[in-house]
C-alpha positions in Angstrom: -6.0 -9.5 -23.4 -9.7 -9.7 -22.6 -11.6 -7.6 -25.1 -15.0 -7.8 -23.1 -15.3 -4.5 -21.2 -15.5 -4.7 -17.5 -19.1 -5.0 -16.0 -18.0 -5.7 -12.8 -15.1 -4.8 -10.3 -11.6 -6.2 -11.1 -12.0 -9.4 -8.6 -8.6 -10.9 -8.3 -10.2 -14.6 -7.6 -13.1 -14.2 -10.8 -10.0 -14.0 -13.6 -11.8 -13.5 -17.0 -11.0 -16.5 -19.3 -8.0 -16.1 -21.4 -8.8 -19.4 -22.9 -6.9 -19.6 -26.4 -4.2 -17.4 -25.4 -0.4 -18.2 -24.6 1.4 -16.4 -22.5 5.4 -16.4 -21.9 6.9 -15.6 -18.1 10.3 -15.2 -18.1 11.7 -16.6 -14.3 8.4 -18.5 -14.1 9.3 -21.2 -12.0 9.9 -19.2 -8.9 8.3 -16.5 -6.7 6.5 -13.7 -8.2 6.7 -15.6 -11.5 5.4 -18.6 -10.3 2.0 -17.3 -9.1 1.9 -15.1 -12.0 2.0 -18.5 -14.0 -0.3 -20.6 -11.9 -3.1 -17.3 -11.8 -3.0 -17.3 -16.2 -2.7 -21.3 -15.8 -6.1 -20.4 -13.6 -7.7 -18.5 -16.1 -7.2 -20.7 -18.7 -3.8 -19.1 -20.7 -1.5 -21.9 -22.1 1.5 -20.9 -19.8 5.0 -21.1 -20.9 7.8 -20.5 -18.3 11.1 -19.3 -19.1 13.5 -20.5 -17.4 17.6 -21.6 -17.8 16.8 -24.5 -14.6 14.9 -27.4 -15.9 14.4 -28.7 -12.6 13.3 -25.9 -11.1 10.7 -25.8 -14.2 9.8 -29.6 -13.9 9.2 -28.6 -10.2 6.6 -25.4 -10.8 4.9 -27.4 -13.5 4.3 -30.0 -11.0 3.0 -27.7 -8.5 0.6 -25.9 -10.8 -0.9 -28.9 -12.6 -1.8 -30.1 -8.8 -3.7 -27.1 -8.5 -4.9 -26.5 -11.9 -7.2 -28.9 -13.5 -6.2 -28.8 -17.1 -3.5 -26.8 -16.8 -1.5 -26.4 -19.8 1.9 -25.3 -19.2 5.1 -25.9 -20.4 9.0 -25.1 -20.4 11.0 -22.5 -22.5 14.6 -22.8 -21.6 15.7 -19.4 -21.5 19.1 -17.5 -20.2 18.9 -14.1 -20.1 22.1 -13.5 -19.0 23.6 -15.3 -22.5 22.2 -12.9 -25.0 23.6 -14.8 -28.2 21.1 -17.9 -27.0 17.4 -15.5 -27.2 16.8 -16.3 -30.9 17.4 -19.6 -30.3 15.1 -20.0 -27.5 12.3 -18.2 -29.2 12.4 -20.0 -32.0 11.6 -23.0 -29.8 8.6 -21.6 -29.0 7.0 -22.6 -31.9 4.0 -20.9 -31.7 1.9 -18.6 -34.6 1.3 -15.7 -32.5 2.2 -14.5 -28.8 -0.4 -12.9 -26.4 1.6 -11.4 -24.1 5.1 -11.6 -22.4 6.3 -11.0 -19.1 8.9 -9.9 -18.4 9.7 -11.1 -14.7 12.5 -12.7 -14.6 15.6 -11.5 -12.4 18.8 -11.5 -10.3 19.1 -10.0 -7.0 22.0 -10.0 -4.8 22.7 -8.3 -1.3 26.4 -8.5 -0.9 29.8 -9.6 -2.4 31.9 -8.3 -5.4 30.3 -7.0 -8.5 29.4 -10.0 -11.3 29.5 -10.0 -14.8 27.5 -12.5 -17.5 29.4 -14.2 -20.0 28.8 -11.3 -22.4 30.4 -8.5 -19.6 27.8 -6.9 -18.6 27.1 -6.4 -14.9 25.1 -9.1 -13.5 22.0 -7.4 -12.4 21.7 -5.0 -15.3 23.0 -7.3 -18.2 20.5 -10.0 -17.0 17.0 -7.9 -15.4 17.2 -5.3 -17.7 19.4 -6.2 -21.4 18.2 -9.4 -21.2 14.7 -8.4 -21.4 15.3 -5.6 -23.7 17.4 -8.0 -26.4 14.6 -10.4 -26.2 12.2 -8.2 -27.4 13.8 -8.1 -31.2 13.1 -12.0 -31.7 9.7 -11.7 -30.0 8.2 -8.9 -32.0 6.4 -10.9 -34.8 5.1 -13.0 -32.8 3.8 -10.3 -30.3 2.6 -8.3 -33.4 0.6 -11.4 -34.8 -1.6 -11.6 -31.9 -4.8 -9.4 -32.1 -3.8 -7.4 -29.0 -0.4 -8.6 -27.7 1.3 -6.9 -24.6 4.5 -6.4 -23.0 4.3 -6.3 -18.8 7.7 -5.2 -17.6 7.8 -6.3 -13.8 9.7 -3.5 -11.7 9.7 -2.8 -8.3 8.7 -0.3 -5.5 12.7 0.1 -5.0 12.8 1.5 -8.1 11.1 4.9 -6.4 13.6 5.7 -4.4 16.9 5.0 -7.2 17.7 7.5 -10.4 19.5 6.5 -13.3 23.2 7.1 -14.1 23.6 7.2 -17.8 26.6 7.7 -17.4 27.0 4.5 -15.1 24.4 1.9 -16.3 26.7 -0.8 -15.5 27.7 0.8 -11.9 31.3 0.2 -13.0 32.4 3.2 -10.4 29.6 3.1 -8.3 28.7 -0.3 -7.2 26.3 -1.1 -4.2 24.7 -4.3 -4.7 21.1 -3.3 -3.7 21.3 -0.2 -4.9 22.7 -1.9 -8.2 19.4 -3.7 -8.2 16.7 -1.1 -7.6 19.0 0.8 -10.6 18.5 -2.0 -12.8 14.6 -2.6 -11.6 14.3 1.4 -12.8 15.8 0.3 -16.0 13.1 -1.9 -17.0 10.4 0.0 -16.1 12.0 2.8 -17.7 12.6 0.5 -20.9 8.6 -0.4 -20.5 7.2 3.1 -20.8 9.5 4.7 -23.6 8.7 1.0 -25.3 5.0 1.8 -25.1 5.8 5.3 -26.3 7.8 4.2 -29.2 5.0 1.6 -29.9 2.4 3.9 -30.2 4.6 6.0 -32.5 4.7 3.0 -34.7 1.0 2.4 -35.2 1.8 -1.2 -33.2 -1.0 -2.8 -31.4 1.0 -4.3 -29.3 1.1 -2.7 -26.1 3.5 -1.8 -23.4 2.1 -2.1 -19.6 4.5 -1.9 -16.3 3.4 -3.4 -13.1 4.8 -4.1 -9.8 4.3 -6.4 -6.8 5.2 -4.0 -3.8 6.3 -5.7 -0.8 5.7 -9.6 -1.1 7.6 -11.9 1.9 8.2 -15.5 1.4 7.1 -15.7 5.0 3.8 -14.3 4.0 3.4 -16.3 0.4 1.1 -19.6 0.8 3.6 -23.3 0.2 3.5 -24.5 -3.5 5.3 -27.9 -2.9 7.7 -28.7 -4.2 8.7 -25.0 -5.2 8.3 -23.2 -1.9 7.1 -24.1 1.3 6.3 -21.8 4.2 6.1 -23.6 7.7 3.6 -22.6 10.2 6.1 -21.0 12.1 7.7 -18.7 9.6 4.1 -17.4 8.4 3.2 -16.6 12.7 6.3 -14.5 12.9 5.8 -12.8 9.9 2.5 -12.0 10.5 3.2 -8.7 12.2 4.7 -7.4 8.7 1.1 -8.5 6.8 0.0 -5.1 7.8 2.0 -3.5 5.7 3.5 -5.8 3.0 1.9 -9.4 1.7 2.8 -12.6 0.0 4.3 -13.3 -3.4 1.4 -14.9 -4.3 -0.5 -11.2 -3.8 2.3 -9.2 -5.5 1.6 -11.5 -8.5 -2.0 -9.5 -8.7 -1.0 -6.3 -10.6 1.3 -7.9 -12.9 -1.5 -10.7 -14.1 -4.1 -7.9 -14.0 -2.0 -5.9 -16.5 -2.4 -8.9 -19.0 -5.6 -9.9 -18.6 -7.9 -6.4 -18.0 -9.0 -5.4 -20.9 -8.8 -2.0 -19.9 -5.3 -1.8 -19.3 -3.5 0.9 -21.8 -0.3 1.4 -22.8 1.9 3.0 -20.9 0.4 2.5 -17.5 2.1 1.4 -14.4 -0.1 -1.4 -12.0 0.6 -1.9 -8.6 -1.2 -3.2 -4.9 -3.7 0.0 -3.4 -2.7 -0.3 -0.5 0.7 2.6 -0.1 2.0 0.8 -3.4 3.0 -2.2 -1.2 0.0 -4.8 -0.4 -3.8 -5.1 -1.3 -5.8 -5.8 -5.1 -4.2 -4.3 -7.5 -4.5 -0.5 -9.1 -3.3 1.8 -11.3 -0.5 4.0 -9.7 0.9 7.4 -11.3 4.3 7.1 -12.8 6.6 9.1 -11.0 8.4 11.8 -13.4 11.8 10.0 -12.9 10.8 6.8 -14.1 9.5 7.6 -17.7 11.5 11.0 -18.3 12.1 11.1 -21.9 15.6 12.0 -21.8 16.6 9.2 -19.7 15.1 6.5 -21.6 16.4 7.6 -24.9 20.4 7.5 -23.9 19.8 4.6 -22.1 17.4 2.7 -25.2 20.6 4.0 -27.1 23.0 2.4 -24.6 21.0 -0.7 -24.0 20.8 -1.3 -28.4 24.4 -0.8 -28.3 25.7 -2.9 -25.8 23.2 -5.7 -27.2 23.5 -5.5 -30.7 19.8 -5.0 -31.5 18.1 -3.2 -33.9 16.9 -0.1 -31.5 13.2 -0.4 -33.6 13.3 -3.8 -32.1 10.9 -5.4 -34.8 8.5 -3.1 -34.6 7.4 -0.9 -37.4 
């Protein structure tokens, strides 16, 4: 979002000013999402959070207004597991033009049965991945009305080791909840880069940016009362792991870097230096499975279907 070219090193604690700007984050009231709030809140970004929990938004608004002088942030509620509600909630926005969105939000699960939404579709993929991609449609014109708007699709370092079923999308025959997830985690970063492809395609200036957190611990991330609090215990034994993975409030690094840096381009994927899992944030090669063109079109094709959207999404 920054235009000013970059005469000195990316320095995750010296954010350029994105005074002006206003920035939506989807699951903002909670890990990753949260710190990738309070950081913009830092640098100066009106800050709304999307979120479907009022309380849980009333809480991270709370905590970053104690830490942010100023801050100006706010509350977008926002389902993405109810995909008839999106217009509705953007239009609530009420704002002339859009920044940048990201697009963080998301369900995990570890065990149990395999969940639907209301609408049908698998939990995990109907709300991390259609959710996201149906919301795109009603936030087009507003993306488009911003000088430089952008689109940071959060995935994660799972996502390496899954492939995509198109076949299965909805892993209605083959259904393993964590495996479910890094399949739906793929999804979106899948959807980010044929977006950005499709964007460029279109003569948009709105670009498409991926970025993810690699391994972030809540017994590594730093307490944000009322929204999370690590005890002095829990961060001693996690310590060990810091050599290898860090805390949420790290892993919120790449994604705020992708919509900040003025030298971010479409179509690049941002994540921590250090072995893809801890340290300042860099720009990573995207693995062939994650942005092969074949993939992403039946599954754009899928994804418009089982949404009902427009598959230019708004943008011409």
């Amino acid at each position: 979002m920054s235009s000013a070219s970059q005469s000195r090193p990316w320095d995750v604690h010296r954010l350029p000013s994105a005074e002006g700007s206003t920035v939506l984050v989807t699951g903002g009231n909670a890990g990753i999402g949260y710190f990738v709030a309070e950081q913009l809140a830092t640098a100066g970004a009106t800050v709304v959070l999307g979120s479907r929990d009022a309380v849980k938004a009333d809480a991270a608004m709370t905590a970053i207004r104690s830490r942010v002088s100023g801050a100006q942030v706010r509350h977008l509620p926002l389902d993405l597991a109810d995909l008839s509600s999106l217009r509705t909630a953007v239009d609530r926005l009420d704002v002339d033009r859009l920044d940048a969105v990201v697009y963080n939000a998301g369900v995990a699960l570890d065990d149990g049965p395999r969940r639907r939404t209301g609408d049908g579709h698998e939990l995990m993929f109907g709300t991390n991945h259609l959710g996201h991609f149906a919301l795109t449609q009603p936030l087009a014109p507003l993306l488009s009305a911003a000088p430089a708007g952008r689109i940071v699709t959060v995935g994660s370092f799972a996502a390496r080791s899954e492939r995509l079923d198109p076949d299965d999308l909805q892993s209605a025959r083959d259904y393993r909840p964590k495996r479910t997830y890094g399949r739906s985690k793929l999804a979106q970063m899948s959807f980010g880069f044929e977006l950005d492809r499709r964007l460029r395609a279109a003569g948009s200036t709105v670009l498409s940016v991926v970025a993810h957190p690699g391994g972030a611990l809540d017994p590594l991330t730093p307490s944000r009362p009322p929204v999370h609090v690590t005890t002095p215990g829990e961060r001693l034994r996690a310590l060990p792991a810091g050599l290898l993975v860090q805390g949420k409030d790290a892993g919120a690094w790449p994604v705020v870097r992708a919509v900040l840096d003025g030298e971010v381009a479409g179509g690049q994927l941002w994540g921590p230096r250090v072995f893809g899992l801890r340290g300042v944030p860099r720009r990573e090669p995207v693995l062939p499975h994650m942005a092969d063109p074949a993939v992403a079109a039946r599954l754009w094709a899928a994804s418009s279907e089982l949404t009902g959207t427009d598959p230019r999404l708004g943008f011409r």
